[in-house]
C-alpha positions in Angstrom: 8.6 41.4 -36.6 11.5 40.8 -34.1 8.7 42.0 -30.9 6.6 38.8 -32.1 9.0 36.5 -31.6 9.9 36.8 -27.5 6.4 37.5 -26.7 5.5 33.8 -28.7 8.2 32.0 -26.9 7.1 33.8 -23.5 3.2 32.1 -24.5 5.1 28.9 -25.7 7.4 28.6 -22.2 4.1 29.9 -19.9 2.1 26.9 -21.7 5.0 24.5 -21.2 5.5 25.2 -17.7 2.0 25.3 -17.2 2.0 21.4 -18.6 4.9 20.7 -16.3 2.8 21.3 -13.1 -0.1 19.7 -14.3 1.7 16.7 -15.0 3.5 17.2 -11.7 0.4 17.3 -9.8 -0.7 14.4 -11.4 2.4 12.5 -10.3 2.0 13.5 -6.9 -2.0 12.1 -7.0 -0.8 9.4 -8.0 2.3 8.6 -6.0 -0.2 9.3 -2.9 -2.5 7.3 -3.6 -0.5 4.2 -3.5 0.9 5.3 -1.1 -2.9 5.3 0.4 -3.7 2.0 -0.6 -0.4 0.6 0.5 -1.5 1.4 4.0 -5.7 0.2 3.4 -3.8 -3.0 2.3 -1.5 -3.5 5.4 -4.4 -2.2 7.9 -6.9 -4.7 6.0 -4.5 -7.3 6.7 -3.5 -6.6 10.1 -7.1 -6.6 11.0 -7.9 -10.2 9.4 -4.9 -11.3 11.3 -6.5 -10.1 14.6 -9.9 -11.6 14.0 -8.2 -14.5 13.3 -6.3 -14.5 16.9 -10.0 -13.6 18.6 -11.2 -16.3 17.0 -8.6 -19.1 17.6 -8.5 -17.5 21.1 -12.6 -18.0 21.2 -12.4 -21.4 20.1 -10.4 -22.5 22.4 -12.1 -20.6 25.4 -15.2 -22.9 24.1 -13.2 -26.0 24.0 -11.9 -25.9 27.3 -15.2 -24.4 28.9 -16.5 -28.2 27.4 -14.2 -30.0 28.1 -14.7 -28.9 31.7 -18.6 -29.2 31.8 -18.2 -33.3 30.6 -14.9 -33.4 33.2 -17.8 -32.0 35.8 -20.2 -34.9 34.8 -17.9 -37.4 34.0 -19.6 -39.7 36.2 -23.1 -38.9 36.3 -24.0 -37.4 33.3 -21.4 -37.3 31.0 -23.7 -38.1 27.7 -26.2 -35.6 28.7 -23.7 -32.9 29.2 -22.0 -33.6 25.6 -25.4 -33.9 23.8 -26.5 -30.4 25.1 -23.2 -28.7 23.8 -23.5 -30.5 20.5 -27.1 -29.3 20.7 -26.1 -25.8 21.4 -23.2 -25.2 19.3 -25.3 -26.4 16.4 -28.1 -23.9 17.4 -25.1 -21.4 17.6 -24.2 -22.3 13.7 -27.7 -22.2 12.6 -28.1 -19.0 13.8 -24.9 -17.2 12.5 -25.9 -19.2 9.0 -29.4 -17.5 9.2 -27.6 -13.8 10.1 -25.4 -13.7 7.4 -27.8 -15.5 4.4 -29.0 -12.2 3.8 -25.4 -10.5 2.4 -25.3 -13.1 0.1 -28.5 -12.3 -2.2 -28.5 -12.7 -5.6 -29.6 -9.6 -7.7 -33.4 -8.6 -8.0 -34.6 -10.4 -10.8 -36.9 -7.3 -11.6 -33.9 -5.4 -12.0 -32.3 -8.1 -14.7 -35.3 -8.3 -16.6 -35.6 -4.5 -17.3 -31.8 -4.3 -18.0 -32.7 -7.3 -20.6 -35.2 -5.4 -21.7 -32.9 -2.3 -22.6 -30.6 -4.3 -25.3 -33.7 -5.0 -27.4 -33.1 -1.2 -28.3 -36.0 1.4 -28.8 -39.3 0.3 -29.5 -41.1 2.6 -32.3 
């Protein structure tokens, strides 16, 4: 009887230890990825925060280029001048509106109606 008893604690410690790494490993997955997405947060905002800079720095490029097209034709054609930008920087927005209406789709309806379809259950 005494031989059974070391070889179940040597199962018994082998199984516990084997527990401890898993669990350990699992720890470490999970410390790195926070760790991971940590970083994806502070690069995701570093990179709104230089589109926002290129496009304050844009805007004002645009302003000024205006400002001196009408300062150009102050004299002779200053309404001209300022109804052509208004003309194209509203061709400019309609055309970015137009570009990006497509990534705001709503679902296919096809697709709703067969997933409606599905909670009716079976048909027999």
């Amino acid at each position: 009887m005494e031989p059974a008893t070391p070889a179940s604690a040597g199962f018994l410690h082998s199984l516990r230890a084997l527990g401890d790494g898993l669990l350990a490993t699992v720890q470490d997955r999970l410390e790195l990825f926070s760790v991971e997405l940590q970083e994806e947060k502070f690069r995701l905002i570093q990179i709104f925060v230089w589109i926002s800079a290129a496009v304050f720095t844009g805007m004002m490029a645009i302003m000024f280029a205006s400002l001196t097209l009408v300062y150009l034709f102050w004299a002779s054609a200053r309404l001209a001048v300022l109804g052509g930008l208004t003309i194209v920087y509203t061709g400019a927005l309609v055309a970015i509106v137009i570009a990006f209406s497509p990534l705001h789709r709503p679902p296919a309806e096809p697709v709703l109606g067969h997933a409606a379809g599905n909670r009716e259950g079976p048909r027999m």
